[in-house]
C-alpha positions in Angstrom: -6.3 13.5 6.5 -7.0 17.3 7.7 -9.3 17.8 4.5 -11.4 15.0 5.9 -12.7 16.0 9.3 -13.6 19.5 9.2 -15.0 21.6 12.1 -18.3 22.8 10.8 -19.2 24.6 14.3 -18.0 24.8 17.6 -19.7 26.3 20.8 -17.9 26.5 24.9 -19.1 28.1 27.6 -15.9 26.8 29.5 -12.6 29.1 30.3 -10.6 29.3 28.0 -7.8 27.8 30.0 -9.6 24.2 29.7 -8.6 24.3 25.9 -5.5 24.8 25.3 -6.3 28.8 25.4 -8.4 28.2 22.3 -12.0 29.2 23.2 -14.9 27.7 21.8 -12.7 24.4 20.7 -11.8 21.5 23.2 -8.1 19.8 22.3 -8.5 17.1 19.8 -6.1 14.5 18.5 -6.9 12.6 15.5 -4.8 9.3 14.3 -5.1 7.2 11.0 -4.6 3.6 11.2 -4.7 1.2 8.2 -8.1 -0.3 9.9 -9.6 2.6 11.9 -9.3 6.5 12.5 -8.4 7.5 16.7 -10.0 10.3 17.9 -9.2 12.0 21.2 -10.8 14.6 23.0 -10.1 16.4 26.1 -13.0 17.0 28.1 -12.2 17.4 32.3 -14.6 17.3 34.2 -17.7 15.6 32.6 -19.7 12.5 33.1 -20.5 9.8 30.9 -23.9 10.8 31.1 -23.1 14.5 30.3 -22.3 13.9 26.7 -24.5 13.7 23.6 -22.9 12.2 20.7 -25.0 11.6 17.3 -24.0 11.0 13.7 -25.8 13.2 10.9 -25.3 13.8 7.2 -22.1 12.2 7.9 -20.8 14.4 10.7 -20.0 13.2 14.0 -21.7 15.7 16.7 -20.4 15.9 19.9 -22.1 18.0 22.8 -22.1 18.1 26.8 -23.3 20.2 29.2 -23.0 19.7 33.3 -24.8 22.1 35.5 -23.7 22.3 39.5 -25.7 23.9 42.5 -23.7 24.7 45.5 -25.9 25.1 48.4 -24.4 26.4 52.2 -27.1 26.9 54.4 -25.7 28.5 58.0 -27.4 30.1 60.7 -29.2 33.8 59.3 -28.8 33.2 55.3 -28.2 30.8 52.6 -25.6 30.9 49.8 -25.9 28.9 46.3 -23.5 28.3 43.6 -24.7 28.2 40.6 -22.2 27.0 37.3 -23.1 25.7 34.0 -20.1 24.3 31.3 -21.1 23.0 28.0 -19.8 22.6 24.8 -20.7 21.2 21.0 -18.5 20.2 18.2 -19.3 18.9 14.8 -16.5 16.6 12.8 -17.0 16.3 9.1 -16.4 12.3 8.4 -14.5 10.7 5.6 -16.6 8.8 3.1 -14.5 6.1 4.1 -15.8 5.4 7.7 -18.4 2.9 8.8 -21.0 4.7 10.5 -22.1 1.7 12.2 -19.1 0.8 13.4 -18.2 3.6 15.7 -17.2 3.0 19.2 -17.0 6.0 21.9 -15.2 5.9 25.3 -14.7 8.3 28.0 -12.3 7.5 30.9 -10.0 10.1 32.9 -11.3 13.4 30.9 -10.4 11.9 27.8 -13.5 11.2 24.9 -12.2 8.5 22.6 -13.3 7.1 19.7 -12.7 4.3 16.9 -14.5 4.9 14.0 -13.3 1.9 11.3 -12.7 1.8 7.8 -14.8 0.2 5.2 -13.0 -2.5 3.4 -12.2 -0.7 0.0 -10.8 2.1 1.9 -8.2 0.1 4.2 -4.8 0.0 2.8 -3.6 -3.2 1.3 -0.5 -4.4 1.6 2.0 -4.1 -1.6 1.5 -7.1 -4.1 4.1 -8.3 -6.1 3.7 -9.1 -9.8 5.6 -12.1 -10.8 7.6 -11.9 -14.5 6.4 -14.2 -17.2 
């Protein structure tokens, strides 16, 4: 499974601390099924509406970026906040995935997919051969 998806670039402008002291790479679990491939990635502190997520030339590009102004105004002088986190990460897809059929969910920091197998690629049960 690990020759399948392949990182083919990775970009973070978050601490490092946010992945697993990796910078440039948020924490990613991948699971096979026999129907479908599980993909989970940690990403705190985002919207739904933060994240970009495309399919080209059979790789699965994720990006996001959130930008937040801070603004205290007092009595003489005005402080702002300014902070911007982003990152991007490309997954090099299996032949063996329906690129139609991919479904993406993000709940509680956590970026989920499904991406299902086509047909000829799900594993069939063992069949036994009868003696003549």
């Amino acid at each position: 499974m690990d020759n399948f998806f392949e990182n083919r670039w990775t970009k973070n402008m978050l601490p490092e601390s946010f992945w697993n002291g990796k910078a440039a790479e948020p924490a990613l679990n991948i699971k096979e099924n026999d129907d479908n491939f599980e993909i989970e990635l940690a990403a705190p502190g985002f919207a739904k509406k933060d994240f970009e997520i495309t399919i080209d030339d059979g790789c699965l590009n994720i990006s996001a970026e959130k930008e937040q102004l801070d603004e205290n105004n007092e009595e003489n002088f005005t402080t702002r906040e300014f902070s911007c986190s982003s990152f991007q990460r490309s997954l090099q897809l299996p032949e063996s995935i329906k690129d139609e059929d991919i479904k993406a969910k993000y709940n509680d920091g956590i970026l989920s997919f499904k991406l299902a197998k086509k047909e000829e690629s799900k594993k069939l049960p063992p069949k036994k051969i009868e003696i003549a």
